[in-house]
N, C-alpha and C positions, 0 to 999 in steps of 0.2 A: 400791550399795544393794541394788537386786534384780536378780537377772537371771536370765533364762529359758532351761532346758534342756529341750525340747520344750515338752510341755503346761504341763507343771511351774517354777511360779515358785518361785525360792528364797531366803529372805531372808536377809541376815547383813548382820552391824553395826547391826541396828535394831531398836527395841522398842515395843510400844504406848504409845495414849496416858493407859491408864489408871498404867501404869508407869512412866510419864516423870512422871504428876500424884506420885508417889506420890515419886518423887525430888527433886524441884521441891518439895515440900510445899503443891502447888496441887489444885485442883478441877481434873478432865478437859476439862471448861465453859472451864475457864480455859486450858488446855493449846490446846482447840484455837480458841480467840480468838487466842493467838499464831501457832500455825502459820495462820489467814485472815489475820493482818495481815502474812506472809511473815517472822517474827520469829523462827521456828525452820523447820527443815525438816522436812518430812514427806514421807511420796507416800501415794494412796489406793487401797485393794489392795478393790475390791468401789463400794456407794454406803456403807456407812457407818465403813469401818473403813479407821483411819490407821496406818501405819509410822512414826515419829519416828527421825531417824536419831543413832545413838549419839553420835560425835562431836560433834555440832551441839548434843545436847543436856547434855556435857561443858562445849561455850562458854558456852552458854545459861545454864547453873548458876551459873558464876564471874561472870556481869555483879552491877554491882551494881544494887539492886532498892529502890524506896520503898513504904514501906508505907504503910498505910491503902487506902482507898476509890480507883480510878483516875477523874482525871477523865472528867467528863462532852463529850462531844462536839455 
């Protein structure tokens, strides 16, 4: 996913989470509620900003999905 060549991190095979909402056809809100509940993978490059790893989010896409409202906890 990432890996460091000195100072310099470098990312390949992963994309944001406003980019993965956008492929998903979700809300980012929603993107990263899945990656807290460990449902997609991510890593967090900073305090606010997430890497989605491509792959993961290839599987992610083909699950099947119910719609409406998710339940309440």
């Amino acid at each position: 996913m990432i890996s460091k060549k000195g100072n310099v991190q470098q990312a390949s095979n992963v994309t944001t989470v406003e980019e993965a909402a956008r492929v998903l056809g979700l809300t980012s809100n929603r993107v990263r509620k899945f990656i807290r509940e460990d449902r997609l993978k991510a890593q967090q490059i900073g305090c606010h900003i997430w890497l989605v790893d491509v792959d993961d989010l290839k599987r992610f896409s083909k699950l099947p999905r119910r719609n409406g409202r998710p339940p309440k906890k």
